[in-house]
N, CA and C of each residue as an Amber inpcrd file, in Angstrom:
protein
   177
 -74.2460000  84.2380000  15.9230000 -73.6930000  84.7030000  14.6620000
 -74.7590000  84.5170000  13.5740000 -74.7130000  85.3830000  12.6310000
 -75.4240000  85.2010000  11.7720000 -75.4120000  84.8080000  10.6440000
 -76.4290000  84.0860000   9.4620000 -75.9940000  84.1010000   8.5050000
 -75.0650000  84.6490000   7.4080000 -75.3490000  86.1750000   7.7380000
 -74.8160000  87.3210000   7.1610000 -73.3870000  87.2650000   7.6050000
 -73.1630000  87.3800000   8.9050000 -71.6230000  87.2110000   9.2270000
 -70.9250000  85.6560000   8.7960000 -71.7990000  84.8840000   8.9100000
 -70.7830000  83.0820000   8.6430000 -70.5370000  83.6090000   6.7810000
 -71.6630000  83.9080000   5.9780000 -71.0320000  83.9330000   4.6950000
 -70.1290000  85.4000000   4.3310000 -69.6530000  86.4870000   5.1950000
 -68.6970000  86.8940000   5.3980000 -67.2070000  86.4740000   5.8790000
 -67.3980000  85.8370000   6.8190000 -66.4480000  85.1770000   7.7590000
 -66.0550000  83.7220000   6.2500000 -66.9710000  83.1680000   5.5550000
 -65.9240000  82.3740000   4.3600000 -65.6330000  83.1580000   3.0440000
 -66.2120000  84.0400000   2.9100000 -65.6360000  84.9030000   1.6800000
 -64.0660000  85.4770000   2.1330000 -64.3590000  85.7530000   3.4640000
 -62.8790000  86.3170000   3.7750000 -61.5300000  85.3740000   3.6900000
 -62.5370000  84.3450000   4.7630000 -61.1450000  82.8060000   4.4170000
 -60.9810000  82.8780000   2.8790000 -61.5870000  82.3540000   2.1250000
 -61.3110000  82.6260000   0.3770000 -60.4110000  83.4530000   0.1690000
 -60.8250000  84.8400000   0.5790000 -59.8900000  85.5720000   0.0880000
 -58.5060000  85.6370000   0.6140000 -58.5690000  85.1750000   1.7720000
 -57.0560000  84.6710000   2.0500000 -56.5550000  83.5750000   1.5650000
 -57.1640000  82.5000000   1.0440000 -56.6270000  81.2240000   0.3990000
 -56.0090000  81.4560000  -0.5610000 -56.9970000  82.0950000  -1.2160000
 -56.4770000  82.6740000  -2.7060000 -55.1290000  83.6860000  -2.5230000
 -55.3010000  85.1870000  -2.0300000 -53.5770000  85.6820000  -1.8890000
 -52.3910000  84.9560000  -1.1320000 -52.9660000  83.8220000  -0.6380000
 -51.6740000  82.9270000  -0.0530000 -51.4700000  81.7420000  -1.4310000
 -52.0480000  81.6790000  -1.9910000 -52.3680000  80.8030000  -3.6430000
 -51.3020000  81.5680000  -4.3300000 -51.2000000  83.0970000  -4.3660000
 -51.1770000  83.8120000  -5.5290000 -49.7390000  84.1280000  -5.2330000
 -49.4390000  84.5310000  -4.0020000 -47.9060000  84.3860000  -2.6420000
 -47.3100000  83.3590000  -3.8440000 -47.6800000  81.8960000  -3.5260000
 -46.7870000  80.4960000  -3.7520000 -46.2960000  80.8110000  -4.9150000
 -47.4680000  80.6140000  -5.8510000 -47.1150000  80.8690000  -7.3990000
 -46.4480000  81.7590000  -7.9660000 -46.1820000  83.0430000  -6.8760000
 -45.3130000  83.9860000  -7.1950000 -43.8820000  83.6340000  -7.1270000
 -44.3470000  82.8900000  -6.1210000 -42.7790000  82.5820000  -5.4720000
 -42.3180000  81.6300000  -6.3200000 -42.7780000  80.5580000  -6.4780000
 -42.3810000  79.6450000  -7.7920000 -42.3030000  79.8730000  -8.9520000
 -42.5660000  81.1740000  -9.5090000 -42.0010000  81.9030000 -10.9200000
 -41.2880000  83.1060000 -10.4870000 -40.8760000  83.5090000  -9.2860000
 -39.5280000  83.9380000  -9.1010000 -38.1920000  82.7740000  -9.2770000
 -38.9470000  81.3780000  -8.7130000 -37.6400000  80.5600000  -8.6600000
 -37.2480000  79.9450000  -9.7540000 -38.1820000  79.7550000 -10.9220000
 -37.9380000  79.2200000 -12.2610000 -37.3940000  80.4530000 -12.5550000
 -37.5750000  81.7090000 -12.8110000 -37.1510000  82.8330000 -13.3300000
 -35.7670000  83.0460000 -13.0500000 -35.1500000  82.8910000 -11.8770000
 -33.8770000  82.2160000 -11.2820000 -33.1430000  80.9160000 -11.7630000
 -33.9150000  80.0060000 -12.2700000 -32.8900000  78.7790000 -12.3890000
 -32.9610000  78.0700000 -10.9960000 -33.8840000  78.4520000 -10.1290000
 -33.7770000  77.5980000  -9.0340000 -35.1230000  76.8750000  -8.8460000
 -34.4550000  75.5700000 -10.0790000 -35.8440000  74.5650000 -10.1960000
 -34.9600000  72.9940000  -9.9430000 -35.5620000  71.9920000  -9.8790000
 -35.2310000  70.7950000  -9.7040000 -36.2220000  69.8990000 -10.5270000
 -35.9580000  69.2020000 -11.6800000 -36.7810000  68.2600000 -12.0560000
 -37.3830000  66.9790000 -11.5420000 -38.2760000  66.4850000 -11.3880000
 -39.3330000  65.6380000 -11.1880000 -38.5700000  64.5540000 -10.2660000
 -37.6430000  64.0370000 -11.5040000 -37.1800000  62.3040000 -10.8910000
 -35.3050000  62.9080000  -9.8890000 -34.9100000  63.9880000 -10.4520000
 -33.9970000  64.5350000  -9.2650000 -34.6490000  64.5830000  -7.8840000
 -35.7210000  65.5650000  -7.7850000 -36.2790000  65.7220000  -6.7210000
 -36.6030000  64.4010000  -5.9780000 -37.6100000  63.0550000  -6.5100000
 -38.0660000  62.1690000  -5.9930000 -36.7090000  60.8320000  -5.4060000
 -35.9810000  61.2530000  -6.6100000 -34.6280000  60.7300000  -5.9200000
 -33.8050000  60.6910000  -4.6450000 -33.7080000  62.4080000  -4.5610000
 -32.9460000  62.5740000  -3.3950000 -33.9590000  62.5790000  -2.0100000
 -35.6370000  63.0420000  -2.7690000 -36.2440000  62.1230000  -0.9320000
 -36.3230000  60.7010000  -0.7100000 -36.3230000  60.0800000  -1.7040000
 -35.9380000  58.5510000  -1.5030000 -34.6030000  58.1690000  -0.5860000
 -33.7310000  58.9780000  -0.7350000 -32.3510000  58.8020000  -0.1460000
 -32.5310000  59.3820000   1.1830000 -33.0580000  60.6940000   1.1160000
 -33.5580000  61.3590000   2.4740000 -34.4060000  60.3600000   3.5190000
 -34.9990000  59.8000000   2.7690000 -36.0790000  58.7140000   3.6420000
 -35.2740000  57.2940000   4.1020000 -34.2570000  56.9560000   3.2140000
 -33.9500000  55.9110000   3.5300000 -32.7910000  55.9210000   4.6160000
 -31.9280000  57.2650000   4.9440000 -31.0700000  57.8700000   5.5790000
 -31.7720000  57.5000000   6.6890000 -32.9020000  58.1670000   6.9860000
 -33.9370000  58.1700000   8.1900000 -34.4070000  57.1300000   8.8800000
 -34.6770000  55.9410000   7.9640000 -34.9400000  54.7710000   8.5540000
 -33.7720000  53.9100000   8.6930000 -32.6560000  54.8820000   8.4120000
 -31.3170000  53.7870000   8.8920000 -30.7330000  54.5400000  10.1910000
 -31.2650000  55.5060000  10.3800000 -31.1790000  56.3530000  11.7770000
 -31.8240000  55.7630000  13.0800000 -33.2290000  55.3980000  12.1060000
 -34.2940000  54.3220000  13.4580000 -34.2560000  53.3010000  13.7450000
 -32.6780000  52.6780000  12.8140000 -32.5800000  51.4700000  13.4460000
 -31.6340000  51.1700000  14.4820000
């Protein structure tokens, strides 16, 4: 392979990072645009509970 193809072959990865980047962020201002958001300490809350569910499963 060549130089020429390896710095093809990462411009391309890039350019897929980036429209899978651009995907998310879409998708996450469709879901604020919706009302389907969760704030910070809700969110960290209920995986705290999620986690602790879990380790009362493994015991």
């Amino acid at each position: 392979m060549t130089e020429e193809d390896r710095a093809g072959d990462r411009e391309a990865q890039l350019r897929a990072e980036l429209e899978r980047a651009r995907a998310l962020i879409e998708q996450g201002a469709d879901q604020l645009d919706r009302g389907q958001v969760v704030d910070g300490e809700t969110f960290f809350r209920e995986w705290d509970e999620e986690l602790d569910r879990l380790a009362d499963d493994e015991d």
